[in-house]
N, C-alpha and C positions, 0 to 999 in steps of 0.2 A: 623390743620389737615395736611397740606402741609410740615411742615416741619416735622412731624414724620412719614407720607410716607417717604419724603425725606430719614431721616434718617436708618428708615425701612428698605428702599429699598438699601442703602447701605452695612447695616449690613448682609442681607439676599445675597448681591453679596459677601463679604468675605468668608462665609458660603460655598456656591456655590464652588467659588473658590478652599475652601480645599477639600471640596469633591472630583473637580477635580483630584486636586495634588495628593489625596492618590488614585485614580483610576489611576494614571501615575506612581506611587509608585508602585502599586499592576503590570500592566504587567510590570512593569521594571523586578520585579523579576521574575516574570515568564520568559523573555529573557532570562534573568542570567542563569536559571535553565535547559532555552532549550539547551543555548550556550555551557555551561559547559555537559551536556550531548554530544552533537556533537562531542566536543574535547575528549571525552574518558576520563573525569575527574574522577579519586579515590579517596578516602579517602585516604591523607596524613602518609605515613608510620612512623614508631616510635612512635606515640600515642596511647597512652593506652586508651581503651573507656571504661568506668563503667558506668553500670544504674542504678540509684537508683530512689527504688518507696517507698514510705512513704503508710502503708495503714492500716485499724483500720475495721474492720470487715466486710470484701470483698470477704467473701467464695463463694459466689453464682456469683461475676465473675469473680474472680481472676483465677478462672484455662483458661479461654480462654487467657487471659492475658499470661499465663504462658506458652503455646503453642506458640504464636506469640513471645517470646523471642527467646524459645529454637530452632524457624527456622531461625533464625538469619543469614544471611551470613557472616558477622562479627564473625568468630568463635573465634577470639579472646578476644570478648569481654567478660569483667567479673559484674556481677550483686550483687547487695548488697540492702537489704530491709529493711525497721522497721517495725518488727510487730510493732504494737502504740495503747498497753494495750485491743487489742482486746480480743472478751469474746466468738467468735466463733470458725469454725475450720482456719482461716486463721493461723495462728504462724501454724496449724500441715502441711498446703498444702506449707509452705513457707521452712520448713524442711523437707517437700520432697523432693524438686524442689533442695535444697541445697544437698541433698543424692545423688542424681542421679547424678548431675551437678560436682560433689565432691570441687577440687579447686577454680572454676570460679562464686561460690555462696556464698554467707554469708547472714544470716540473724541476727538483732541485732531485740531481746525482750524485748521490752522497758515496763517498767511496773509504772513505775513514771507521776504522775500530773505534766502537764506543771506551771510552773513559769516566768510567767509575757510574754510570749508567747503563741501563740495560740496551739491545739496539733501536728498542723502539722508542726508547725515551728519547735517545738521543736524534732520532730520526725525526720526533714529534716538536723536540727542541728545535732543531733546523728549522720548521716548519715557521714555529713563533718567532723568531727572531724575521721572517719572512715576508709573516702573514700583511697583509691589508688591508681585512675585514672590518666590521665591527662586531660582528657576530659569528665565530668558529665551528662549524658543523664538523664532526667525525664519524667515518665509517670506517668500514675494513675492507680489504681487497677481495675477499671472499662473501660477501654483501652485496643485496641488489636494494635498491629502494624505492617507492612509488614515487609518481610521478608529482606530488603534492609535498613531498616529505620537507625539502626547505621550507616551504611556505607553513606549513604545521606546525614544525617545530618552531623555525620564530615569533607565532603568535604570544606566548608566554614575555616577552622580553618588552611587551606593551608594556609592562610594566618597569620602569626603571631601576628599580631594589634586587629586579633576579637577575641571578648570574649564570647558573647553570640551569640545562632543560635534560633531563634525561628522557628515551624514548622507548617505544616497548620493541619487543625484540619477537618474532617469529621464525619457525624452523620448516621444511619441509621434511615430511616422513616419508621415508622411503618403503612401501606396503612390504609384510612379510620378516622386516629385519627388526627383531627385537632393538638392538642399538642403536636405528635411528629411527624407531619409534618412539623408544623411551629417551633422547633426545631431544623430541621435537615436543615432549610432555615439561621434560627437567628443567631444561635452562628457561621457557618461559616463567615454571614459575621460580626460579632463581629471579630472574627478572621481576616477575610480583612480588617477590619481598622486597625489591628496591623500590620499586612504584611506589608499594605500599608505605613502605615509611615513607616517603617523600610526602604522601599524603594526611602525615600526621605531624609533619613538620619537622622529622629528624632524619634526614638523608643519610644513610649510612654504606651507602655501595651502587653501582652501575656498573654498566658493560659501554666500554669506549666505542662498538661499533654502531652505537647510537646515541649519541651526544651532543648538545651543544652549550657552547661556552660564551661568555662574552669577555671580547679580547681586553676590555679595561681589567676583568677580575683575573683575568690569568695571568699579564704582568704584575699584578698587584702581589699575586701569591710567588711571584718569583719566577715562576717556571719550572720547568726540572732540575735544572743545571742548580738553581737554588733549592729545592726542595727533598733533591738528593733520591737514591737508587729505591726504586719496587716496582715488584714483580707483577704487581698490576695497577698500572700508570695511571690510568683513569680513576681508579677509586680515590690514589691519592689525591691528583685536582680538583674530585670534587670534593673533598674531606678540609684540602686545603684553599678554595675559594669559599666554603661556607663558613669557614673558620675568619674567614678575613670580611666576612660580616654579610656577605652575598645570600639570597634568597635561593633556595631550587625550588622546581617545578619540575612537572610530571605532564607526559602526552602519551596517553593510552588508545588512542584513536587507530585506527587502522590506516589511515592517509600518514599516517605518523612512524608505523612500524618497519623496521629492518629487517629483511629475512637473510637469514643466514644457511651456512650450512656446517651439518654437524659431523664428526670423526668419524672414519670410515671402518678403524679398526680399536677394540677396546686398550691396546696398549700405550694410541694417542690419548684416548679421551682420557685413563687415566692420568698421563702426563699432564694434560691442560686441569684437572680439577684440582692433583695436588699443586700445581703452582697458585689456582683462584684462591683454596682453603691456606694455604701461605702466606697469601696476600692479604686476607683476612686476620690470622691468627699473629701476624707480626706488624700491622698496621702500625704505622706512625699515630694513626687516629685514635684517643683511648674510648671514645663509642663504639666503633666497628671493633676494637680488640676484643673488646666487654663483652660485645655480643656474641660474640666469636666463642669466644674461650665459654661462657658462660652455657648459650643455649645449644652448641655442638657441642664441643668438647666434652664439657660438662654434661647436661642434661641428655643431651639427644643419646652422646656414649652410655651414661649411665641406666637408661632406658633398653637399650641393647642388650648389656649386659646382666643388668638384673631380668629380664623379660624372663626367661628359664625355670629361673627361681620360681615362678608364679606357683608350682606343683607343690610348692612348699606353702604358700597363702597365697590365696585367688586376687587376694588385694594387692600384691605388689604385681599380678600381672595385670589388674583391671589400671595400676596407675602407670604403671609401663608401656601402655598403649595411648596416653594422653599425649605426648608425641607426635607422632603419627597422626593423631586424631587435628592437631594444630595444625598439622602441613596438609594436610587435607581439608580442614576448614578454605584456609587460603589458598589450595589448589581449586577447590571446586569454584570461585568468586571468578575465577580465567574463564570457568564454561560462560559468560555473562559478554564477555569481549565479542565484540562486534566481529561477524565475517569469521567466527568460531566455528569450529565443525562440531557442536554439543553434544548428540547422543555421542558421537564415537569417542571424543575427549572423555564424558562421565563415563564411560566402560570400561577406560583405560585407569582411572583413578586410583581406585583403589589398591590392584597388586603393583602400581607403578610408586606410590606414594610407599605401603612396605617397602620396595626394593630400594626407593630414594634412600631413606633413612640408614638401612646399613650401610648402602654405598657413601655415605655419604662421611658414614662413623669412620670406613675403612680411606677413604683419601686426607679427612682429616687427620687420620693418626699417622699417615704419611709426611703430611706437611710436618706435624710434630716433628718426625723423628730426624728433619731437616734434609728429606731425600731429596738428590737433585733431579731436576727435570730441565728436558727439552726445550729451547724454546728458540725460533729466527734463527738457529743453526750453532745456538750456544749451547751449554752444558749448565746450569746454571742453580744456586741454591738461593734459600727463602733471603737470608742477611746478607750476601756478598757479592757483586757483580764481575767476581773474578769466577773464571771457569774451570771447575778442575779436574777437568780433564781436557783432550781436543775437541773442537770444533766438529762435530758432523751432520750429518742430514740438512734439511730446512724445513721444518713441520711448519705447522701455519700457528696461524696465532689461539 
């Protein structure tokens, strides 16, 4: 018993540790983001900004979407979309948007089964072979964005070395509904563990619906079409542009943030977590694998598990809450974000941060067991982008 405390208790100080590090990650960039405001930082002139959104039957939010472009301060910037064989009115609100807009819009109607890609790879693929930016901005059809957000996010790319910008990501909660309360708690700080390593110089995952790339590093990395099938596109590009020697950086600003929206019923949201935790745990990337396997799989489960035990020695419950105690260091670092709702965010912390943690244990051991999930109206598992079963629904992304 002694020496797997011992042990234990080492493992859970590493643990600890990183949590710290990406809570030092996390306000570094927040400095960066004050400091660069202070000096009167722009977005970098002579770059082209294009957004491209990949989207497959997103009528019912895409037009908010489509307001948060058109206020854009960036009036230079030009946008370019895939419809992606939608069956509603989206292709006709996408051909508006491209009417009124005349030069500065395109839309590409893709009407083709993806091949040996998932549909949004292959829709995002369409896009590059397209694009004629120099800098690729990404959102989702179900995303609104302030009206500064190009201009923000390009500030980073003053520098010539960086490739990718990831952006923070925000939810609205709906009062009264535990699921899109705890929602609108979750995925931001999913999103601060990305920030945060970003700000310690190992990027290890993003959310595509706030991204941006620069178009020299994404044909460098190949693209999809070269880079081959996962079930979450964007972590590979960025895994696969920093690999090919590219800087990332981090915009935690609020002129910077994407607001989203979050699952209306718990049987989506679990769909969408085991396909992120899949995406994670079979990453092409052997950092994001590591991590994956190492501090969920491993640690976080093992924590869970043993936690019970404690009745048996105080000590493995005292170190079975060092977990928890991690996600909560770097949950509480979010109440710090500018334009945060802070007593009501710190109120929510603590039983939301418990609840992360086993939900967290219970989708990862989904992805493990290779369950398929939902996704753009496919059927679809962690290794194979063939479907096996039929085609139904069209959940969002």
């Amino acid at each position: 018993m002694q020496i797997f405390l011992i042990v234990y208790a080492a493992f859970s100080a590493v643990i600890l540790s990183v949590h710290l590090a990406l809570a030092v990650g996390l306000v570094r960039n927040m400095l960066l983001d004050r400091r660069a405001r202070q000096k009167g930082a722009r977005s970098p002139g002579g770059l082209r900004a294009e957004v491209v959104v990949a989207l497959r039957n997103e009528e019912k939010t895409l037009p908010a979407l489509l307001r948060s472009l058109s206020a854009q301060t960036a009036t230079s910037a030009t946008f370019l979309f895939v419809d992606d064989r939608s069956t509603d009115a989206t292709g006709a609100l996408l051909d508006e948007f491209c009417r009124v807009n005349g030069g500065r819009a395109r839309v590409i109607h893709n009407s083709s089964e993806p091949d040996g890609l998932t549909g949004k790879q292959a829709a995002l693929d369409l896009a590059f072979g397209a694009c004629s930016g120099d800098v690729l901005l990404f959102t989702d059809g179900d995303c609104e964005v302030p009206p500064q957000w190009v201009e923000e996010m390009l500030i980073p790319f003053e520098d010539p070395s960086v490739g990718v910008v990831i952006g923070r990501i925000e939810l609205q909660a709906a009062a009264g509904n535990f699921l899109q309360l705890f929602q609108a708690f979750e995925q931001p700080l999913l999103n601060q563990y990305n920030l945060g390593s970003v700000g310690i110089g190992l990027a290890t995952g993003c959310f595509g619906n706030n991204m941006a790339v620069r178009t020299v590093a994404v044909k460098a990395a190949g693209a999809f079409r070269t880079l081959g099938y996962s079930v979450t596109e964007d972590a590979m590009l960025l895994d696969a542009v920093r690999r090919a020697g590219w800087k990332a950086r981090a915009r935690a600003s609020f002129p910077a943030a994407a607001r989203t929206r979050g699952k209306a019923r718990w049987g989506d949201y679990v769909n969408q977590h085991t396909r992120w935790n899949a995406g994670g745990l079979f990453s092409e990337d052997p950092v994001t694998r590591l991590s994956y396997i190492v501090v969920v799989l491993i640690y976080l489960t093992s924590n869970v598990v043993l936690l019970p035990l404690g009745f048996l020695d105080w000590r493995i419950a005292a170190l079975s809450t060092t977990s928890f105690a991690g996600i909560a260091i770097l949950a509480a670092v979010g109440a710090l974000y500018e334009r945060n709702d802070r007593l009501s965010y710190l109120a929510r912390l603590l039983p939301f941060v418990v609840f992360f943690g086993f939900f967290y244990v219970f989708v990862t051991l989904r992805a493990l067991a290779m369950k398929p999930f939902e996704w753009k109206g496919r059927v679809l598992t962690p290794r194979s982008a063939q479907t096996p079963g039929q085609a139904r629904g069209t959940p969002g992304a």
